[in-house]
C-alpha positions in Angstrom: 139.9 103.1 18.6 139.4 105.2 15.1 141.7 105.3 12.5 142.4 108.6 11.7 143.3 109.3 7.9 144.7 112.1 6.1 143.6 112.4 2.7 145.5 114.5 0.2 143.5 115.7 -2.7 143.5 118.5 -5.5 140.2 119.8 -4.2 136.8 118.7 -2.6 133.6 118.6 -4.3 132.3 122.3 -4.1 135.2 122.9 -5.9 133.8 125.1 -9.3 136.8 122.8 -11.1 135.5 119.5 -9.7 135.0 116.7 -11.1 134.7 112.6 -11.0 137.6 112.5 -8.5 136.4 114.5 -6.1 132.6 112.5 -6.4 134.7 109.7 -5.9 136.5 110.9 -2.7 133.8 112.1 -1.0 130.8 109.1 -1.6 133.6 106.7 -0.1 135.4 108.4 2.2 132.1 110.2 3.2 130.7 106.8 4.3 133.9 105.8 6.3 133.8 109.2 8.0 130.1 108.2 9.4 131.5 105.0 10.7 132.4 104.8 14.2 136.0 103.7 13.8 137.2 106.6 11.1 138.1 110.0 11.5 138.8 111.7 8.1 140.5 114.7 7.4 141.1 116.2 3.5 144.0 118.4 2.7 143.1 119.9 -0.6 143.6 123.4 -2.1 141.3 126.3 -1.9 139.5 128.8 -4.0 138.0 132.0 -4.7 135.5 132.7 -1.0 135.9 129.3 0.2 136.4 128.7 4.1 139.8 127.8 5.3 138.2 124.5 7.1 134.6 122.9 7.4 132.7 119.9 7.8 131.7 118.4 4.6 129.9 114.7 4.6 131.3 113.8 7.7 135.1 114.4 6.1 137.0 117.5 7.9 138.2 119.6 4.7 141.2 122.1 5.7 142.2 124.2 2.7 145.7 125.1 1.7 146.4 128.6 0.8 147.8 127.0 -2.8 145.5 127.0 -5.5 144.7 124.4 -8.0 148.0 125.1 -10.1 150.2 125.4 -6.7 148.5 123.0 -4.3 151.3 120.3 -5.6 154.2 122.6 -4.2 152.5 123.6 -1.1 151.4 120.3 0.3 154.8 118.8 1.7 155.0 122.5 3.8 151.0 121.6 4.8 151.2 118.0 6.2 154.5 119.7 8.4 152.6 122.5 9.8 149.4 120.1 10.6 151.9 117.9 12.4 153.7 120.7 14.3 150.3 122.1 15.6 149.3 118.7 17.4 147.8 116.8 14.2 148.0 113.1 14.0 147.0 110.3 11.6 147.6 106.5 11.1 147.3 106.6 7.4 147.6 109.1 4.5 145.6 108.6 1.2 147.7 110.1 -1.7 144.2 110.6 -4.6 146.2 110.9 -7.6 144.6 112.8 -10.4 146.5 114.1 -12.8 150.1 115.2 -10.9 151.0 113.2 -8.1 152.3 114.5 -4.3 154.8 111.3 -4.5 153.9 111.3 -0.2 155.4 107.9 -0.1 158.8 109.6 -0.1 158.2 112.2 2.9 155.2 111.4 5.0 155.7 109.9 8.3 152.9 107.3 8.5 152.2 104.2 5.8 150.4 105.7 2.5 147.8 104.5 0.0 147.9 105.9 -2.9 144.2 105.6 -5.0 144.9 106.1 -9.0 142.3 106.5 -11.1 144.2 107.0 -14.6 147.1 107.9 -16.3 146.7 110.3 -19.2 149.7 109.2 -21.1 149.9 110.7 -24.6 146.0 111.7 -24.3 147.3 114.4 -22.5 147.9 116.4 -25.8 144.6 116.0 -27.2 143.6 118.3 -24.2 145.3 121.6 -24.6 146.1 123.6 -28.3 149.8 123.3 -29.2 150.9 126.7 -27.5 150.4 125.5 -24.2 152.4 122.4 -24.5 154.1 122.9 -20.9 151.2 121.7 -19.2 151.2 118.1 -20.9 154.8 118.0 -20.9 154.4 118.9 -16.6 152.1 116.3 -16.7 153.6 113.7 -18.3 156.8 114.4 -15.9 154.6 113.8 -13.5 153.2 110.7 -13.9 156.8 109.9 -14.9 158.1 110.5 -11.3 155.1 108.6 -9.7 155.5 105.5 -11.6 159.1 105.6 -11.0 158.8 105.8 -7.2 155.9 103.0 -7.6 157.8 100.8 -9.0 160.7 100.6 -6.6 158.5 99.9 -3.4 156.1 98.0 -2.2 153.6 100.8 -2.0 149.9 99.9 -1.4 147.5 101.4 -4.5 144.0 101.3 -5.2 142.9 101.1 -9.1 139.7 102.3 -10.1 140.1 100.2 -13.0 142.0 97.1 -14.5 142.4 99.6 -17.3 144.6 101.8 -15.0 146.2 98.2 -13.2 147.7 97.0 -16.5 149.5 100.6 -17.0 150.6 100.4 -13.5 151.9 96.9 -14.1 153.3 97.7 -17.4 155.4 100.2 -15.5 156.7 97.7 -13.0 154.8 97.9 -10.5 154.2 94.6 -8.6 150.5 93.7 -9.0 150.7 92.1 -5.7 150.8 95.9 -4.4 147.7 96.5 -6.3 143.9 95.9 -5.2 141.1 96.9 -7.7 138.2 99.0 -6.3 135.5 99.4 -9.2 133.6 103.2 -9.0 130.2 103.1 -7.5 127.4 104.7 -9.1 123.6 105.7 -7.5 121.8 103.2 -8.3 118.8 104.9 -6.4 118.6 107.4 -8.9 119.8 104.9 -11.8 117.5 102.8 -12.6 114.9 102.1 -15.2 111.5 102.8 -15.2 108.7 101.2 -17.2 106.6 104.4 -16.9 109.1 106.2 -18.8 109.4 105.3 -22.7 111.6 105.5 -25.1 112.1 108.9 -27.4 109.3 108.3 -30.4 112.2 109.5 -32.6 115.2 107.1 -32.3 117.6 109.5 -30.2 121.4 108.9 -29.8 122.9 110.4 -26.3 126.6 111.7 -25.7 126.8 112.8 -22.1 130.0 114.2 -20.5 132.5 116.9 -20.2 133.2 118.4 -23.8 137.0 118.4 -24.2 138.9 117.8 -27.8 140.5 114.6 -26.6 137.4 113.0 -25.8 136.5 112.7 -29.3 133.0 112.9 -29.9 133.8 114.6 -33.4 134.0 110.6 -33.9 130.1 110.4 -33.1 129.2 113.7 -35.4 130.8 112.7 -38.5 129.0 109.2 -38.0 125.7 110.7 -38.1 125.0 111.3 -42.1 125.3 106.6 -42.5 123.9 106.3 -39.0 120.6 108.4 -40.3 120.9 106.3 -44.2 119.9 103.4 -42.1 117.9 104.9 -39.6 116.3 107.8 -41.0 115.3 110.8 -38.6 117.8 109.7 -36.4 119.0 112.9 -34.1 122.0 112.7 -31.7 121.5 114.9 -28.2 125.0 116.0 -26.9 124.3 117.1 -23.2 127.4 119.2 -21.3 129.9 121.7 -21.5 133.4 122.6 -22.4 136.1 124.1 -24.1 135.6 121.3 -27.0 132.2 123.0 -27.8 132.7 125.4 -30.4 135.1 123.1 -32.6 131.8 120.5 -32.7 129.2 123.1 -33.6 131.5 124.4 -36.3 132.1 120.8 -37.5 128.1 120.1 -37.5 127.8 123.2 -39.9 130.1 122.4 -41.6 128.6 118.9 -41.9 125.1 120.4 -42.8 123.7 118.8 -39.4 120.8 121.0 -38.2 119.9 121.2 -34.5 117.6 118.9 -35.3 120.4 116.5 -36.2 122.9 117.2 -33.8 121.2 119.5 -30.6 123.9 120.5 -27.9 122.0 120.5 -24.7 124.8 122.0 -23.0 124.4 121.5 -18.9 121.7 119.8 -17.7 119.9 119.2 -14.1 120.6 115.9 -12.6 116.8 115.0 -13.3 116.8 116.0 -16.9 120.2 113.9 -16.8 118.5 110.7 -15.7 115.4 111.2 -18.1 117.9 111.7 -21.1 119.5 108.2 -19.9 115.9 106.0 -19.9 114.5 107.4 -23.0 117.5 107.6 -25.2 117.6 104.4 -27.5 121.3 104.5 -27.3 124.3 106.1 -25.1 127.9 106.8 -26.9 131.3 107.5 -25.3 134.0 107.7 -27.8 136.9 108.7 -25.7 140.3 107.1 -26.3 141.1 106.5 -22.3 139.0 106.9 -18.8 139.5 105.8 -15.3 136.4 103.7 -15.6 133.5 104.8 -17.9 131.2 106.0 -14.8 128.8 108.0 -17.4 128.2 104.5 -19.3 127.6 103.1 -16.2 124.6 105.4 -15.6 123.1 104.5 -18.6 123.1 101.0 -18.1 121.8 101.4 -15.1 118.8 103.3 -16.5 118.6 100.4 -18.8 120.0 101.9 -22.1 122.6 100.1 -24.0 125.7 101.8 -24.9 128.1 101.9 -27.7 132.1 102.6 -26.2 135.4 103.1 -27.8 137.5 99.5 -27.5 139.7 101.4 -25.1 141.2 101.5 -21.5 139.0 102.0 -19.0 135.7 101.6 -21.3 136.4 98.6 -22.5 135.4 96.6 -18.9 133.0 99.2 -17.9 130.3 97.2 -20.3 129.7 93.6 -21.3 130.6 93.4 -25.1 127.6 92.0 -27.0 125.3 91.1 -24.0 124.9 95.2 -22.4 126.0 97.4 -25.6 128.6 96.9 -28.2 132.7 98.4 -28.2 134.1 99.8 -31.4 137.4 100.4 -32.5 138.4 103.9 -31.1 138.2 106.9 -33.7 136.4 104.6 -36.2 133.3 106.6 -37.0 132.2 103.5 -39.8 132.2 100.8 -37.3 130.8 103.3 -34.5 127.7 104.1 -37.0 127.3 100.0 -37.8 127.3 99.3 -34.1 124.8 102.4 -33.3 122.2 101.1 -36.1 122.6 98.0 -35.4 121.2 98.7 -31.8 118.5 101.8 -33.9 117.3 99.5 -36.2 115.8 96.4 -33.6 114.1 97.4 -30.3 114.0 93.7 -29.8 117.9 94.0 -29.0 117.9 97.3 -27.3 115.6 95.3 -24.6 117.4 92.5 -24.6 120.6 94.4 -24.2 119.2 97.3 -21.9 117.7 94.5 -18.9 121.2 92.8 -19.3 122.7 96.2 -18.5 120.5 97.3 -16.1 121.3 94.0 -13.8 125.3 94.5 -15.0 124.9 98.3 -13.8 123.9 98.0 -10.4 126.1 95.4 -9.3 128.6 98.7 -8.4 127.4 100.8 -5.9 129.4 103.7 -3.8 128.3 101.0 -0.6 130.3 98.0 -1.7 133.4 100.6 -2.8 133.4 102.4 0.6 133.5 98.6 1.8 136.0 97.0 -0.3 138.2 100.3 0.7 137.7 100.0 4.6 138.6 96.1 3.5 142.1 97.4 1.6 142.9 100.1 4.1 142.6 98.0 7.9 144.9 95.3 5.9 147.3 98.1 5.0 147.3 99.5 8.9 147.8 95.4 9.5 150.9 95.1 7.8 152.1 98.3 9.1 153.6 99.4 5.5 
């Protein structure tokens, strides 16, 4: 008999807004849905010349008439109407990111809810003061969801302990809580002893380029990091509204392009080459769900400098697969880096370690470990 489960979610990968959450979503739920014993259906809301419903890796993706900034007011009204035309589900999977549908409170079968983080007061490092409403909406929101977590004995999936111990912290019984690490592809992560290193010792920053994240951090580093290591250059690969604060700061910091290049977007394959030959990879953000981009680069067999901070802090083995630094601390961020610069003896060392740290999480044994969590959910009936 399948299970049939309603997933409610912002959007769905082709989405032009989206991101790790939706990856997420769809490399797990995606594998359920070709299971024999799942039928998957996504609620999410639609955009600009998408179809109202399709197939999309097995999932069945029906599109709300709410956008992305109405969706959350729209989605009570959309669960009613698919149950009022003849819909029915066994379970509904609340993917929390960023404001939460709080489902527990008016859907009529048990719910999961999967949380990957809460912003907390990060949230204000990602818009400019005149548009405080939004972090001020968003930190009501995760407010009202960790209120209404608290109180019940709601079932949740953490992508992290990171985002566990905030839950907890928050009252939530850990007893409710079951820890389901990302996945990565490790068949396109990997090393590769054909592929060598960058002559020039080569410091990579790869991810979405947003103010909060930080990576001013890793610029201002650069002038002691090339003092040890001379010809040093740091290759910052993606895109963002952060962008033009860091170019002006490199100017203003008398970093060439030689110094400091922004590769903006890249293809996945330039992606994965950046990953093997760089002789280190830096994230310097102050809070993620689980440091997936870290991840990648360890599993190219890279070591990795990360901030000392929620979410990053368990995504790498502290001295064995890279080192973690003391977030915004751009003197011990350039120690750490040179340390790793100056001795390819230890970047080996570290980058095997990683490499065989890395690919013990893969999308298989998440979609597993969820199917585990979700048919003892339907067994307890909650």
């Amino acid at each position: 008999m399948k299970r049939k489960i309603l997933i409610i979610n912002w959007q769905d990968r082709t989405n032009p807004f989206f991101g790790g959450a939706e990856v997420h979503l769809h490399e797990i739920y995606g594998r359920l849905a070709r299971r024999e014993d799942y039928e998957i259906t996504l609620l999410c809301a639609t955009y600009p010349g998408a179809r109202d419903e399709e197939m999309l890796d097995g999932i069945r993706v029906i599109r709300s008439q709410g956008n992305r900034n109405t969706f959350d007011k729209r989605v009570k009204r959309e669960y009613r109407r698919l149950l009022a035309s003849g819909e029915s589900f066994d379970l509904v999977i609340e993917d929390m990111n960023k404001m939460p549908f709080l489902a527990a409170k008016w859907a009529k079968v048990p719910v999961i809810v999967q949380v990957h983080h809460f912003f907390g007061e990060t949230i204000w490092g990602e818009f400019p003061w005149y548009l405080f409403p939004f972090p001020l909406y968003v930190q009501w929101g995760e407010w009202r969801a960790l209120r209404l977590y608290a109180g019940s004995r709601l079932p949740i999936i953490s992508v992290s302990q990171s985002t566990a111990d905030d839950l907890i912290a928050a009252g939530v019984d850990e007893k409710n809580i079951r820890i389901i690490y990302n996945g990565i592809y490790t068949e396109t992560f990997h090393p590769d002893e054909n592929i060598a290193e960058y002559e020039r010792p080569t410091i990579v920053y790869l991810g979405r380029i947003k103010a909060y994240k930080r990576v001013d951090v890793l610029i201002r580093a650069m002038h002691a990091i090339r003092e040890r290591v001379p010809g040093t250059r740091l290759v910052i690969i993606g895109s963002g509204d952060g962008l033009p604060a860091l170019r002006k700061l490199a100017d203003e910091l008398s970093l060439s392009d030689e110094i400091v290049h922004f590769a903006g977007f890249v293809s996945e394959e330039q992606k994965v080459e950046y990953l093997r030959r760089a002789w280190v990879a830096v994230n310097t953000s102050p809070k993620e769900g689980w440091g997936i981009v870290g991840m990648e680069a360890q599993a190219c067999g890279t070591p990795v400098v990360v901030s000392d901070a929620p979410g990053l802090r368990e995504s790498i083995i502290d001295k064995q697969t890279g080192f973690l630094f003391p977030f915004g601390d751009a003197r011990s961020l350039a120690d750490k880096v040179s340390i790793l610069l100056e001795s390819k003896e230890l970047r080996d060392k570290m980058g095997a370690a990683a490499a065989e740290w890395a690919a013990k999480f893969t999308w298989n044994k998440a979609a597993e470990d969820t199917h585990e969590f979700i048919t003892e959910v339907l067994n307890r009936g909650l």
